[in-house]
N, C-alpha and C positions, 0 to 999 in steps of 0.2 A: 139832879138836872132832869127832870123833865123833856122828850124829845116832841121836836115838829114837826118831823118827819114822819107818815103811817108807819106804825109796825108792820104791815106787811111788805112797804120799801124796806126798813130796811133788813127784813129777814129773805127778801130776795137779793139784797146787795151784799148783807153777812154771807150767804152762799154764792154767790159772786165772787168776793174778796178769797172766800178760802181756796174756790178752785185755779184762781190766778197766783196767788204766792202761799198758799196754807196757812195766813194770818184765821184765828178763830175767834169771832165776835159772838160769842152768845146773847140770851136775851137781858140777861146785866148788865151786860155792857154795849145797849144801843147808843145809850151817851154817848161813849167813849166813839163810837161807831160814826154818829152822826157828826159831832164835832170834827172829826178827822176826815170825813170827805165835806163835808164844807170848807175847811182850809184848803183843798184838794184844788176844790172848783175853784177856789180865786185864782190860787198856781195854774190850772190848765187854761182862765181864761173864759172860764163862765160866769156868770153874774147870778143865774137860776142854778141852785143845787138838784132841782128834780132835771131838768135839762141835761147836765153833767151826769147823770145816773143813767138817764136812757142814753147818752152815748155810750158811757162805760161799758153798755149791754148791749151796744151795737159794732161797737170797733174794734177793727184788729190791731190790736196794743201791743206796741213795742216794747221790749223790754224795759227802754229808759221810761215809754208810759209807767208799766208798774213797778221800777224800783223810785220812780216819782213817787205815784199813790203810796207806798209801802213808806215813803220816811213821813205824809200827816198821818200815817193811822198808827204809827209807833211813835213814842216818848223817850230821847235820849237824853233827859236833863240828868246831869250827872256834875260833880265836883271834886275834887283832891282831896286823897285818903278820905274818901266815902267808907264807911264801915271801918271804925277803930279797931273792934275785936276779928276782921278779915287779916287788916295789918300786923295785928299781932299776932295769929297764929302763924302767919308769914314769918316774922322775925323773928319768934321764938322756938317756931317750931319746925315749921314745913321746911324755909332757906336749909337750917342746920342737918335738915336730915336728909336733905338734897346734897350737901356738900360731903356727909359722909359716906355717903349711897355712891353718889357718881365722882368721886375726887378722880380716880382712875381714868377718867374720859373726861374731866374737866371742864364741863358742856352744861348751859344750861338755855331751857326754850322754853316761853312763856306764850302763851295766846290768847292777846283780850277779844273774845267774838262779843260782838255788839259794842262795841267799843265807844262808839258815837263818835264826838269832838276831841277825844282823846284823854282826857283828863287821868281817868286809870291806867292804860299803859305807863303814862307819865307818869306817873305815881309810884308804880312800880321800879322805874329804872330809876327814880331817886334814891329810894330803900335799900335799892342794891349799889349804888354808888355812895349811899351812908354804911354800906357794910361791904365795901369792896376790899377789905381785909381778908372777907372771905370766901373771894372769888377773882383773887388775883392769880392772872397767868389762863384764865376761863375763856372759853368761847362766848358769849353771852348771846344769844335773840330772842330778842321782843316784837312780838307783831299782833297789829290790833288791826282788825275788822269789823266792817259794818257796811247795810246795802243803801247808808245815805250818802250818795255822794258831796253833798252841799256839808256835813258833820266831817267827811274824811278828810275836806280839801281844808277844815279850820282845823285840824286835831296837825295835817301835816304843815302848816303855817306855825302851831305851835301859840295864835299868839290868845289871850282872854283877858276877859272885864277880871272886875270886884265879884263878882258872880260865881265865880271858881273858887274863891278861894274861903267864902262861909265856913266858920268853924276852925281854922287852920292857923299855927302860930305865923309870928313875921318873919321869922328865920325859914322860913319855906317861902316865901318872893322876894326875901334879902338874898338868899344862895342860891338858889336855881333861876330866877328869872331878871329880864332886865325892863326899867319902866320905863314906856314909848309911849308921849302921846295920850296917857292918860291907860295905856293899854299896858299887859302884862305880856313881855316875848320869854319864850323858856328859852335856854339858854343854850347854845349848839350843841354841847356835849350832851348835855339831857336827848334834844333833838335827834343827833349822830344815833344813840341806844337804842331807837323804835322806829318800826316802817311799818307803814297803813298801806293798806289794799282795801278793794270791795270784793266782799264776798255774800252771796245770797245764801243765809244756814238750809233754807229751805228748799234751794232747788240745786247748788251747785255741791260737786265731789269733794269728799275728804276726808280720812287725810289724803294728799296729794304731793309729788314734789311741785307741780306748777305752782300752786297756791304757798308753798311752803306751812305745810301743814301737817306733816308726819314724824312721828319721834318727839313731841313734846313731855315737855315733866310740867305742866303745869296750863292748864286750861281756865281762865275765868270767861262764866257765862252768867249773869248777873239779871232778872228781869227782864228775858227776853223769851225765855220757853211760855212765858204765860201767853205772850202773844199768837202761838199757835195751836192748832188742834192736836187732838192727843197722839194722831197718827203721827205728823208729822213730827211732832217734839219728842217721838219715840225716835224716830230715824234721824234725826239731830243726837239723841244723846249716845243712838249706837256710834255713826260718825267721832264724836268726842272720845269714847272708847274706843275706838280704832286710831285714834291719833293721839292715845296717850302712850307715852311709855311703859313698862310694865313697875308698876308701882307710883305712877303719876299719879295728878292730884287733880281731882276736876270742884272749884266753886258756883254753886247755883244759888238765889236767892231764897230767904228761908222757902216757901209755898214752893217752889219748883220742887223742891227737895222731895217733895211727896211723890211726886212722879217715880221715884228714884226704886223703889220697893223691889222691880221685878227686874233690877240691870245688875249684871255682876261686877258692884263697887262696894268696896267696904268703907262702912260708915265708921267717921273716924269724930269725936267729938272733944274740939279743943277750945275750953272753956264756953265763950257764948256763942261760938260758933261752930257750924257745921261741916264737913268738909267728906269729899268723896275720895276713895282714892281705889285706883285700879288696881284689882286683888293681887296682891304679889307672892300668896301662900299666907297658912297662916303660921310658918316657924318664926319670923322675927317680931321681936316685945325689947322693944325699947320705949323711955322717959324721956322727952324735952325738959332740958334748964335752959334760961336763959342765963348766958354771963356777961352781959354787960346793960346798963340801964336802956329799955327800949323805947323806941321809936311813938311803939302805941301809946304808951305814958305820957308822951309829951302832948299827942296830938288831943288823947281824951281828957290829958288836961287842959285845955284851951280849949276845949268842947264844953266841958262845967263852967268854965270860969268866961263868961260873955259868949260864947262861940256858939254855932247853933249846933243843935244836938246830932251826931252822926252818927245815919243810917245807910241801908245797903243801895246799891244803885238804882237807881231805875221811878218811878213816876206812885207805883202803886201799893209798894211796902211800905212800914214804918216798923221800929223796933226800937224796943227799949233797951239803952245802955246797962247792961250787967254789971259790977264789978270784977277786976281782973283777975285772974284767974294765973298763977304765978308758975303752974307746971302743967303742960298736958298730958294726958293719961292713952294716946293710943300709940300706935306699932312705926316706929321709921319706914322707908320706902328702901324694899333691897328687890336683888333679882328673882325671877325666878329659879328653883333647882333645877337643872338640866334635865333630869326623869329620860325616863327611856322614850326612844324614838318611834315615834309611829309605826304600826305593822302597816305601812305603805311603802313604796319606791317609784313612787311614779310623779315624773316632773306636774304633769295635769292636775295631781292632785296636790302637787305643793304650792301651784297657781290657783287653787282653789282655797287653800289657804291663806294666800296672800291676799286676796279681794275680803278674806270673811276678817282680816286684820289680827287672823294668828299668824304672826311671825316669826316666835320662838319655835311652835311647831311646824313652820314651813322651812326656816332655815334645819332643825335638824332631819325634815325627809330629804332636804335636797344635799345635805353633809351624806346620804346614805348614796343617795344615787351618783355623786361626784365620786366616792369612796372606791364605788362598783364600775362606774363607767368611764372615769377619767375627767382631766380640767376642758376639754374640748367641747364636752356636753353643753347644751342651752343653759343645763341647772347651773352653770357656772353664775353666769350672768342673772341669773333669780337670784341665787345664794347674795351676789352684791346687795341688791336693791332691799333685800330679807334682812339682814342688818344693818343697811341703811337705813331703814323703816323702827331698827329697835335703837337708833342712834348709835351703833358701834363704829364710828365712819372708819376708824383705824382698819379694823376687820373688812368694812365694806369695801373700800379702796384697794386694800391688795387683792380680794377676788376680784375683785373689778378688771384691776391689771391681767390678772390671770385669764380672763375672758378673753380680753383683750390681744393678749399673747397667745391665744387659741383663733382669732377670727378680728384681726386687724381693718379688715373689710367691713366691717359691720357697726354702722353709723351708731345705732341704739346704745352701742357700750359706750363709745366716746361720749354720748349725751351722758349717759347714768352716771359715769368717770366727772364730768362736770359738775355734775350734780352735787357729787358728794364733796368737789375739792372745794364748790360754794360755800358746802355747810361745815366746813373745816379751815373758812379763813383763808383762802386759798384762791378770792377771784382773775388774776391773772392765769392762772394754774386752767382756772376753770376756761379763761377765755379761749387758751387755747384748743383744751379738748372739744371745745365747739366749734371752732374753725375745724375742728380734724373731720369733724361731725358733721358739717356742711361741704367739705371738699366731696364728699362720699356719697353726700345725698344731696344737693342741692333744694332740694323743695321740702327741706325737712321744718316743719314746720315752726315745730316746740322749738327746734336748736334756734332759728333766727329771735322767737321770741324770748328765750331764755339769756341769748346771749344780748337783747335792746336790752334788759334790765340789767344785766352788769355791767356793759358801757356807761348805761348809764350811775350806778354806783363810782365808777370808775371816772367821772366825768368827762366823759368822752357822749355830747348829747349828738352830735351829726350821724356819731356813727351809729348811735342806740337808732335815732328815727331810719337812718337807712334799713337797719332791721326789722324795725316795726315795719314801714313799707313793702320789706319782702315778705314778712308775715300776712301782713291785710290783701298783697296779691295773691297770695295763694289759698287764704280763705274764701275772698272773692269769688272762685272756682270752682266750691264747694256751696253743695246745698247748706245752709243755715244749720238744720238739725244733724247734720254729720259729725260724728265722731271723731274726732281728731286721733290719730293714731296713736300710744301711749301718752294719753291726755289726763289717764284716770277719768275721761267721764265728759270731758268739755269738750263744747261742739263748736264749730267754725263761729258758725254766730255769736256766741258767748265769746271767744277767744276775740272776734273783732271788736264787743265792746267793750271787752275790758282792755283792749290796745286803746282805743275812743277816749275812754278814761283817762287812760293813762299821760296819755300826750296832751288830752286838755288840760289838767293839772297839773302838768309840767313846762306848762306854755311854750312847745317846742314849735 
C-alpha cells in the first residue's frame, strides 16, 4: 500500500507517536502508520487527517486521547486456540511440568498481555478445565490485559461472531458457549476463570500487587513487542521477568523472540515451538510425555481438514504448521537452590532487591537480618511481600502475621495481609484486613481501592462504588503525576482512570 500522506508527516507523527506511548513505526511501516490515524481521525471526529495530526501536535492529550489513538495504530484480531503447536507445548509439556514443580503450593497464574477481545485467555481456561484432572483442589488465575478499552469491555461480555471461531472443531461452541441471537456467549464458568483489566505494557508498573501481576508461572505476550521501539520492548520484557516466577514460562511471537538474545531466559524448544522460560539453574533435565490423546490433535486436525490454517496471534505473522512433534526435549520448571546468602545485612539493600525483582535474593538478606535483629524489624514485613512476590503465600502470610504481631498499628501490613489472603482464595479474609487497614489510616488510598474490587467480586456493587468514591476523593487531592504511596509506580492520575474504567464497564 502505497501512502498519501508526505513522508515527512508521517516521520514527524512516527516520532510523535513513540514519545506519547513508545509504539515504533518505522519507515516500513508508514502504511501501517497512516491507515491507523486515519481510523483515528474519524474516532476523534475529524473528517481531514492532516487537520487531526496538527492537533495531535498541538494538544494536551489525555490519557483516554492516547489509549484511544493506541488501540487504531495496534491490531488485535485474534481467534480460539490461535497457534496449535503453542497449545500443545501447553498440554503436553509446560501444564505437566507446572503441576509437578508447584503440586506443593497448588497455585497456578497465567497472564495474557495484550490480550485484546479475549479469545486467548479464553482458550486457555478451556485447556485447563479439559484437563482439570490435573489441577484439581488449585488455586487457578487468569488475567488478560490490553490498553483497548472498547477490546476489554467485549473479551469481559464474553460474547463473539463466526469470526472466533475459524479453524476450530464444533465441540468447542457445543461445550463452552451458548448460541444467542446469532451470537456466541461463553459460558459463565469459562467467564467466572478470567478477569480483564487495562493495562498500558508501555508506561504502567509491573509486576505489581494492584495490577495483580507478580508471581506468575506463565506469561503470554504474543505480537505486541513489535509494536514498540527497541527501548521500550526491552523494559517490557525486563517487567515480564520480574513477574515471572522463578522458572516461569514467558510466550512471544516467533520475530519477537529475536529480541530475546541479551535477557536471562533460557530457550526452551518444544517442537514447533518456541518458548522462554526464566532460568531456574541449569541442574534439572527432565522429558515431557504426553499421556493421554491431546487437545492440539484435535484442534490441528480440523485446521487440515476444511479449517483455516492456524497461526500465532496477532495481524503480522504467519507460520507454517510443522508436524507434531510427540516428546519435548528441554528442562521442567523447578526452584531455584537456596545458595548462600548474600555478604549483605541491610534492610536497604534487600529493598533494592525487591524493585530489581530478585526475590529469592532479597527474601534470603532479609531471613539474615530478621535472624540478627528480631520479628519487630521493618524486614519482617519485606520478608512477607519477598515471598509473596515468589508466590509462597503460605510462607508470606505467616510473616505477614508476624509483622503484624510486632506493629498492629501499622496500616501497610494489614494491606499486604490482604493481599495475599486475595491471592490465596480467601476474599472475605481479605475484606477484612482492609477494613483493619482503613480503621488505621483512613485516606489510605490503595486499601479503599483494593477493597471496591472485592466487593465487587463479592457482589456487593454499592459498596464497591462507595470505595471507589473515597478513592477518586483522595486522588482528587493530589497532583495527577503523584505517586501513590506503595502503588509500585501509579500515580493519582492513572489510579483515577483506571477507577473511570472500571465503573464504566461495570455500569455502576
Amino acid at each position: 500500500m502505497s501512502c498519501k500522506l508526505p513522508k515527512e508527516v508521517l516521520s514527524s507523527l512516527s516520532a510523535l507517536i513513540s514519545s506519547l506511548m513508545g509504539l515504533h513505526f518505522p519507515e516500513q511501516r508508514y502504511s501501517d502508520l497512516e491507515r491507523g490515524v486515519v481510523a483515528a481521525a474519524r474516532d476523534f471526529g475529524f473528517s481531514d487527517t492532516l487537520e487531526f495530526i496538527r492537533w495531535l501536535n498541538t494538544a494536551t492529550l489525555s490519557r483516554h486521547h492516547i489509549e484511544a489513538l493506541a488501540a487504531n495504530l495496534t491490531v488485535g484480531e485474534t481467534y480460539f486456540f490461535r497457534d496449535t503447536d503453542s497449545f500443545k507445548a501447553l498440554e503436553e509439556s509446560i501444564l505437566p511440568a507446572i503441576v509437578s514443580s508447584r503440586r506443593e503450593a497448588s497455585r497456578l497464574r497465567i497472564w495474557s498481555a495484550g490480550c485484546s477481545t479475549g479469545e486467548e485467555p479464553y482458550s486457555i481456561a478451556i485447556l485447563l478445565k479439559r484437563m482439570s484432572h490435573l489441577f484439581k483442589g488449585w488455586n487457578v488465575t487468569i488475567i488478560g490485559t490490553d490498553i483497548n478499552a472498547k477490546a476489554l469491555k467485549r473479551a469481559s461480555d464474553g460474547v463473539y461472531t463466526e469470526w472466533s471461531f475459524r479453524g476450530t472443531p464444533q465441540w468447542l461452541k457445543d461445550g463452552y458457549f451458548r448460541k444467542k441471537d446469532g451470537f456466541y456467549e461463553i459460558t459463565p464458568e469459562i467467564r467466572q476463570m478470567v478477569s480483564f483489566s487495562f493495562l498500558n505494557l508501555a508506561e504502567d508498573a509491573y509486576p505489581s500487587l494492584l495490577s495483580n501481576t507478580s508471581a506468575m508461572d506463565m506469561i503470554l505476550c504474543r505480537n505486541v513487542l513489535m509494536y514498540f521501539s527497541p527501548e521500550v520492548a526491552g523494559r517490557v520484557i525486563h517487567g515480564f521477568h520480574n513477574s515471572l516466577l522463578e522458572g516461569g514460562y514467558l510466550f512471544l511471537s516467533p520475530t519477537e523472540g529475536l529480541r530475546m538474545i541479551s535477557y536471562p531466559f533460557k530457550v526452551m524448544n518444544l517442537g514447533n515451538t518456541t518458548v522462554y522460560r526464566k532460568d531456574a539453574g541449569e541442574g534439572a533435565k527432565d522429558r515431557f510425555e504426553s499421556k493421554s490423546p491431546p487437545l492440539w490433535q484435535v484442534l490441528k486436525h480440523s485446521a487440515e481438514n476444511g479449517g483455516m490454517a492456524l497461526g500465532s496471534d496477532g495481524p503480522a505473522v504467519t507460520e507454517e504448521a510443522g508436524g507434531p512433534s510427540r516428546r519435548g526435549d528441554e528442562t521442567a520448571a523447578r526452584p531455584l537452590p537456596a545458595g548462600p546468602a548474600p555478604q549483605t545485612s541491610s534492610t536497604t539493600d534487600a529493598e533494592r532487591l525487591l524493585k530489581e525483582g530478585r526475590y529469592a535474593e532479597a527474601a534470603r538478606v532479609l531471613e539474615s537480618v530478621v535472624s540478627v535483629k528480631g520479628t519487630d524489624e521493618p524486614a519482617t514485613g519485606l520478608l512477607a511481600r519477598a515471598y509473596a512476590n515468589q508466590g509462597q503465600l503460605d510462607l508470606a502470610a505467616e510473616w505477614c502475621e508476624k509483622a503484624i504481631a510486632a506493629d498492629n498499628l501499622d496500616p501497610m501490613r494489614h494491606y499486604l495481609l490482604a493481599t495475599i489472603l486475595q491471592e490465596q482464595g480467601r476474599p472475605e479474609d481479605a475484606v477484612k484486613s482492609l477494613r483493619k487497614a482503613l480503621y488505621l489510616d483512613h485516606d489510605f488510598v490503595l486499601a479503599h481501592f483494593v477493597l471496591g474490587n472485592l466487593l465487587v467480586r463479592l457482589g456487593d456493587g454499592d459498596g464497591a462504588v462507595r470505595q471507589y468514591r473515597n478513592a477518586l476523593r483522595l486522588t482528587s487531592k493530589m497532583d495527577a503525576d503523584e505517586v501513590i504511596p506503595e502503588s509500585d509506580g501509579v500515580t493519582a492520575g492513572r489510579l483515577s482512570e483506571i477507577i473511570d474504567s472500571i465503573t464504566r464497564e461495570k455500569a455502576f
